[in-house]
N, C-alpha and C positions, 0 to 999 in steps of 0.2 A: 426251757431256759437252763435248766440243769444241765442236760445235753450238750448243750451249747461250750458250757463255763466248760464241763467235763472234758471236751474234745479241743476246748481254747487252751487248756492248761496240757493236755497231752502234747498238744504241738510244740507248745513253750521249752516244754523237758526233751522233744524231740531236737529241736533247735536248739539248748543246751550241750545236745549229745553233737551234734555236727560240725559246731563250735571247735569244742573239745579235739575232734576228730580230725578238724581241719588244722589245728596250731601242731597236731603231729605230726600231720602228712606234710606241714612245709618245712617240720624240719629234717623230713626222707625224703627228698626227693631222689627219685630213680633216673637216671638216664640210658638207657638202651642204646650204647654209640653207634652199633651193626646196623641198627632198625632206625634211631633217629627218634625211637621216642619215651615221651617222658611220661611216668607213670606218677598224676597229683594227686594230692585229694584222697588217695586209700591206696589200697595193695593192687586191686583186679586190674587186668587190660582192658582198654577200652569196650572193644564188645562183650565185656560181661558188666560194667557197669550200667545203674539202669539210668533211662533217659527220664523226662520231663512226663512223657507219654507213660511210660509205665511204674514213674510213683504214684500215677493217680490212679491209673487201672489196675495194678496188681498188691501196693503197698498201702494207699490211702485209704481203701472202702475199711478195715480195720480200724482207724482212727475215727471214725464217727462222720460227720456229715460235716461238722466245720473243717478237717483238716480236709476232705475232698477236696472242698471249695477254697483251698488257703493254694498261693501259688508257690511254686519252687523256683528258684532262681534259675537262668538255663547257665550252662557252664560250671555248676555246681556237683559234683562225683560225690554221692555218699556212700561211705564205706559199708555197703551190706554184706552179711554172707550170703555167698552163691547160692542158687538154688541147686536141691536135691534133684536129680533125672530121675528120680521114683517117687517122689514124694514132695510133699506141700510146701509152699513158698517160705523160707524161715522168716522171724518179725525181724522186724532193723533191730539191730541192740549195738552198744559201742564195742570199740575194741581196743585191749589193754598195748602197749608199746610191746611185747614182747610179741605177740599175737600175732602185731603188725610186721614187726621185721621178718618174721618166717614167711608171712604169706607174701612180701617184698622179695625175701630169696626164693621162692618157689617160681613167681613170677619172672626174675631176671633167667633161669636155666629154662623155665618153658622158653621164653625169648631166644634165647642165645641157641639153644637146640632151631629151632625156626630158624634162624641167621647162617646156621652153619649148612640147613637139609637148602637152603636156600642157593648159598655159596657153592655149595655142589654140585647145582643142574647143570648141566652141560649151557652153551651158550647157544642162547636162539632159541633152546625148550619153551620158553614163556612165549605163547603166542604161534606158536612154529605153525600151526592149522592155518590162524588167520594171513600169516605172512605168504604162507602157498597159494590161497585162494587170491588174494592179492597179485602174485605174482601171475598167477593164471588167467584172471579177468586183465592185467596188462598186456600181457601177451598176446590171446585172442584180443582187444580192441584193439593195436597194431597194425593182426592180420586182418581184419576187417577193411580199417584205413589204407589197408594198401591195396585189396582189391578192389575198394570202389575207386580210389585214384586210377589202379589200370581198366579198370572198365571205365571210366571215364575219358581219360586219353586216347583209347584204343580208337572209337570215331574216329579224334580228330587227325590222329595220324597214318588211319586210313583213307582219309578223305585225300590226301596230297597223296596216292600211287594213283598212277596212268590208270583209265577206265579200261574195260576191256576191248575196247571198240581198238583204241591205242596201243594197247597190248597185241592185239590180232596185227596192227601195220606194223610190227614193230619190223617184221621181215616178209615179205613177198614173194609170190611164185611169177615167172612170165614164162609164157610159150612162145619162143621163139618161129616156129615153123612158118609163122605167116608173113616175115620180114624176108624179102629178095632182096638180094644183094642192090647195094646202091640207098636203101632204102631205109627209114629213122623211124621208131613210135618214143612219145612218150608217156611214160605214169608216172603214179603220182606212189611217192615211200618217206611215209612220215611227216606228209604236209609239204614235201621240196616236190617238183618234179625231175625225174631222171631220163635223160637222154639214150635212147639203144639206137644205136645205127652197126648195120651192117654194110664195112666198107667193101668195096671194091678195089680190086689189082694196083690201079693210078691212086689211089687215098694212102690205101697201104706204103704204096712208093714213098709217095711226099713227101711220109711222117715219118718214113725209115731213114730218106736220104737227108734231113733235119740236121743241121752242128746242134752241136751244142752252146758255142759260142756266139750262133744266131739267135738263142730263147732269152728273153727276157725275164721267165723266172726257170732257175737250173734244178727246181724241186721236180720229182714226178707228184708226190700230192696224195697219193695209192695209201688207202688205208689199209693194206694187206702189205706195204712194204716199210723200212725204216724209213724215217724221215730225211735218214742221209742219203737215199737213191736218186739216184738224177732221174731224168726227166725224158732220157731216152725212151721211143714207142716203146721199145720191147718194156717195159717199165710201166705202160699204161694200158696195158694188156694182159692176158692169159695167153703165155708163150705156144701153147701147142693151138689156141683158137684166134690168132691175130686181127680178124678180119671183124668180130666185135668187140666194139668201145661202148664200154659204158661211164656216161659220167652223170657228175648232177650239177642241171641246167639251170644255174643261177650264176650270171656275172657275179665275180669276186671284186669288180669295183664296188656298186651300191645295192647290190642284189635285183637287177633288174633278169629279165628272161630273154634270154640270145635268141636271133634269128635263125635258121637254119635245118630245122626240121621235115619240110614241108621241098617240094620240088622247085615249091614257086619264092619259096623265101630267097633272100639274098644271103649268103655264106659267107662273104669279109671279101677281103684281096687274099686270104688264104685258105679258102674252099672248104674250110670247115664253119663257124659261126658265126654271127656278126650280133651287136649290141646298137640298137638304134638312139639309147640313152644318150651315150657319151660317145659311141665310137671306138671302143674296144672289139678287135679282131682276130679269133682263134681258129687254129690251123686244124687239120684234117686228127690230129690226137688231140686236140681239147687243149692244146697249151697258148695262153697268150702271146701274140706275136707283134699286135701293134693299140695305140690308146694307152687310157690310161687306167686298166685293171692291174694289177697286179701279182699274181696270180695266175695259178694254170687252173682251170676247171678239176675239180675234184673227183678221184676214180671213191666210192664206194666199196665196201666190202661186201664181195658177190661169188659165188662158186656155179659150177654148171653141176646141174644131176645129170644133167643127158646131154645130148648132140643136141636138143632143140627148146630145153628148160633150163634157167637159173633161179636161184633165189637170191635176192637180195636183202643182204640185213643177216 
């Protein structure tokens, strides 16, 4: 019991001194404008004043066993001296006004030195590591986003170019040698079929002695000439080989397939095609001459490698 009263009455003088201590402190109060802060309650900056945790671990075991166990307000700064970095913890003891304001000016020039080493980093110093790594993880996840987007498109706009099957017709070989004059094959270039006849002397005639003002379309059609060439034979031919025409055998009315290939077909009233659809009739060069096509039969683009091969396309 003794103990007790001894360590009740310690506290009481201790709480007297803090009392004391604090009608000082309010009437110094410090404000640090640089920093923003305010120094209550005693002289020290906040991290050396002790908290709630270390009055009772490093300050109370001295006071006996009731002031352990007595609580301390939280938000309450009591004026201690600093600890010694060589030596044992000093006891709390009060401190006189004059005491106070030196260790108040020591405090505002530690401050003010910090405000100024402060004011002087370059800008961007605080943090500069963290800002780069930052900058680096945005960068790479970008480049990541944009490779899987093009590895992901890349399929689907692969999948729309021609196969190769399509690719390979895009142009065709033909050997000529087996066609005698008088005579027509046709194949097949890019899904149309195209007409090869090798005319004879009387076809050649016809289609030479043609007006112009007899054609019902004045285009020759020739994808190896302007669009502004008439229609004249020499126009639907290769001038040093006249005696092959090549066109492609699709009426320009509705796309149906002319007669005329074959010995036994019918040729028109103009010895070149006929159309059994509608009645459209083209002459010995592939140009409509009577019905209702429109149109001359279309020459394709074709070149000879030889006297008895072309390709077409």
């Amino acid at each position: 019991m003794r103990q007790i009263a001894s360590g009740r009455d310690a506290f009481r003088a201790l709480c007297g001194q803090v009392k004391g201590a604090k009608r000082v402190a309010r009437q110094n109060v410090l404000s640090v404008g640089a920093q923003g802060t305010s120094i209550i309650n005693g002289p020290f900056p906040v991290h050396q004043c002790p908290s709630v945790n270390d009055w009772h671990q490093r300050w109370a075991p001295g006071m006996g066993h009731a002031l352990m166990s007595a609580p301390v307000p939280r938000g309450l700064w009591i004026p201690f001296a600093p600890s010694k970095p060589d030596g044992p913890v000093n006891a709390p003891r009060s401190m006189g006004m004059d005491e106070y304001k030196e260790a108040v000016l020591a405090s505002q020039k530690d401050h003010t030195s910090v405000a100024a080493s402060s004011a002087a980093m370059p800008a961007g110093a605080h943090g500069s590591e963290g800002a780069s790594r930052r900058d680096f993880l945005t960068v790479a996840a970008g480049s990541w986003a944009a490779v899987g987007a093009a590895a992901t498109l890349w399929p689907l706009v692969q999948q729309m170019n021609p196969d190769a099957s399509t690719q390979a017709l895009s142009s065709i070989e033909v050997d000529l040698a087996p066609i005698k004059e008088g005579q027509a094959i046709t194949v097949m270039w890019r899904g149309k079929p195209v007409f090869i006849r090798n005319r004879n002397k009387d076809e050649i005639a016809k289609a030479e002695e043609t007006k112009l003002g007899d054609l019902v379309d004045k285009s020759a059609r020739n994808s190896a000439l302007p669009d502004k060439a008439t229609a004249a034979d020499v126009n639907r031919v290769k001038k040093d080989k006249p005696n092959w025409l090549v066109l492609v055998g699709v009426c320009t009315h509705l796309g149906c397939i002319p007669k005329g290939q074959t010995i036994a077909d019918a040729k028109g009233d103009f010895g070149g095609w006929f159309c059994p659809c509608h009645g459209s009739h083209y002459d010995t060069s592939g140009r409509i001459r009577k019905g209702p096509a429109p149109q001359n039969l279309p020459v394709p683009a074709y070149e000879f490698m030889s006297d008895t091969k072309i390709k077409i396309g």
